[in-house]
C-alpha positions in Angstrom: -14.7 25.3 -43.9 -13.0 25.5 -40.5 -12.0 21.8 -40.4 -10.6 22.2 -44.1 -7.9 24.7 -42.7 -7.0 23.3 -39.7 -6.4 19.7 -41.9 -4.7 22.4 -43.9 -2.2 23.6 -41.6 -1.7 20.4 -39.6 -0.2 19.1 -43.5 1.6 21.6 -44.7 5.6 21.2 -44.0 5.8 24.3 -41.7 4.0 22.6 -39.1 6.7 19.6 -38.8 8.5 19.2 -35.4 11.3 21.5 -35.5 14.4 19.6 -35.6 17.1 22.6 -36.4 17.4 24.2 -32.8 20.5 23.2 -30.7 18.6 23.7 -27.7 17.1 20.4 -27.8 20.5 19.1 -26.9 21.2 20.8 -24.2 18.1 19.5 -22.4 19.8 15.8 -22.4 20.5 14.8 -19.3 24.4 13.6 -18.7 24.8 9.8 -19.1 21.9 9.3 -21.9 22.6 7.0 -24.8 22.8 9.1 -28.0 23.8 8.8 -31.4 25.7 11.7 -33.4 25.9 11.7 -36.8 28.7 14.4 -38.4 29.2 16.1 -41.7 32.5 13.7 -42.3 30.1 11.3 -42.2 30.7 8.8 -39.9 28.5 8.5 -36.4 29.4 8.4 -32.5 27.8 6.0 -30.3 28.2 6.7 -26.7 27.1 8.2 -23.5 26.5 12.5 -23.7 28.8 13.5 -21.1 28.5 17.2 -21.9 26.7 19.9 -24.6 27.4 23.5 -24.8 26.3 26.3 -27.1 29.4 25.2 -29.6 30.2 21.4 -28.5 28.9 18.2 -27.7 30.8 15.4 -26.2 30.2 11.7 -26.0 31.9 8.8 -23.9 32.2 6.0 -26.7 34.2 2.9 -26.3 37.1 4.7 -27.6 36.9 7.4 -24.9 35.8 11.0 -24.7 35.6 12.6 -28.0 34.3 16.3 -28.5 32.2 17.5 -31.6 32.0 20.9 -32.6 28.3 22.3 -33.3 29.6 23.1 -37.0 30.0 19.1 -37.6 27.0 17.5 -36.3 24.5 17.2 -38.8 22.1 15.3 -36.6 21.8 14.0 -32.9 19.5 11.6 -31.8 18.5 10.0 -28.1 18.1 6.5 -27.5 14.8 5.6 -26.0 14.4 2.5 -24.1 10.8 1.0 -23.6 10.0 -0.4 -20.0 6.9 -1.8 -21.7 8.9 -3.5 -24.3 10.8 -5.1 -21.7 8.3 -6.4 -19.9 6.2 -7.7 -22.6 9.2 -9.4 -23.5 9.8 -11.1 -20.2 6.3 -12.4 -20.0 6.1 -13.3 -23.2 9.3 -15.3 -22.6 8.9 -16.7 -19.1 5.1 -18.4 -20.5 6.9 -20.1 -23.7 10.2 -21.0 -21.4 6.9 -22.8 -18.9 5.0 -24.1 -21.7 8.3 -26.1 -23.2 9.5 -26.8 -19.6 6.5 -28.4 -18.5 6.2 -30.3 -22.3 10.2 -31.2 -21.3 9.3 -32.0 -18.2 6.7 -34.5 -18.4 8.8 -36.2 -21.4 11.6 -36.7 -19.3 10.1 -37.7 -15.9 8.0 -40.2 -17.9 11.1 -42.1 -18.8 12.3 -41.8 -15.5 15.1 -39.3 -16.1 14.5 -35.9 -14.9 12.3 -34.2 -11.9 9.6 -32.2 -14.1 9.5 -29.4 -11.8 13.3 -28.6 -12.0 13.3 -28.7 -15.5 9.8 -26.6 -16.1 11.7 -24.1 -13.6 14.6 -24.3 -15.3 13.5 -23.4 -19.0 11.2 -21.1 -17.7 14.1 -18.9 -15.9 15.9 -19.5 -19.6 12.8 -18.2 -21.4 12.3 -15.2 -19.2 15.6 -14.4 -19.7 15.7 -14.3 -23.4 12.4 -12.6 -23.7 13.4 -10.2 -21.4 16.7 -9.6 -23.8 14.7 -10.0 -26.9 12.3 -6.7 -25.1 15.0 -4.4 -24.8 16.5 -5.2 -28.4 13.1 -4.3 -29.7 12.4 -1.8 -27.2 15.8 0.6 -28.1 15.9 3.1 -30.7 17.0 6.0 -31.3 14.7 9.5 -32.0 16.0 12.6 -33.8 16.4 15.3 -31.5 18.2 17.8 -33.7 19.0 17.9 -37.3 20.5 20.7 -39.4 18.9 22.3 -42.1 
């Protein structure tokens, strides 16, 4: 009976993550990557660069703008993944080797290339686009706050 109410309450929509309390914002640090989405509609991308009790502002490309708490409907926080990253740097720098060496040994067969330049070479190139690929897959952005 006990476990029935406890799946019970862990359901029902009261126990959601509370998403409505402004205070959430103003535990992001200065300088993170967030996303603010506001009643007119359109969204910010930038840098927070300051929240208050009634503002938020964000650095975007365009430069400083300020939000009042009245217009954001929802703010999130990007959230980068070292993991991701670094999965995708290993992941890389083995297939970059694997086709290096393959390239490699084609090429110094016939006499034109040196197998360990070019295994080095597309292994660097592989690393480097995994390790792009990682933090692609690794950045998105979580809802911090969200009016009712």
């Amino acid at each position: 009976m006990k476990l029935w109410l406890l799946v019970l309450l862990a359901i029902t929509p009261g126990s959601a993550k509370e998403l409505s309390s402004w205070d959430a914002i103003a535990a992001v640090s200065t300088g993170t990557p967030v996303q603010v989405s506001r009643k007119s509609g359109d969204t910010l991308k930038g840098s927070l660069t300051a929240a208050t009790a009634s503002v938020v502002s964000v650095q975007t490309n365009s430069g400083e703008v300020t939000v009042q708490r009245a217009d954001v409907t929802s703010l999130a926080v990007r959230q980068g993944s070292s993991k991701a990253r670094s999965i995708g740097l290993a992941v890389g720098a083995v297939a970059g080797i694997a086709a290096g060496a393959a390239l490699g040994t084609r090429l110094a067969n016939e006499g034109q290339a040196d197998k360990a330049g070019v295994t080095a070479g597309v292994g660097a190139a592989g690393a480097a686009i995994g390790f792009g690929l990682g933090i692609a897959a690794g950045s998105e952005y979580k809802t911090i706050y969200r009016t009712k």
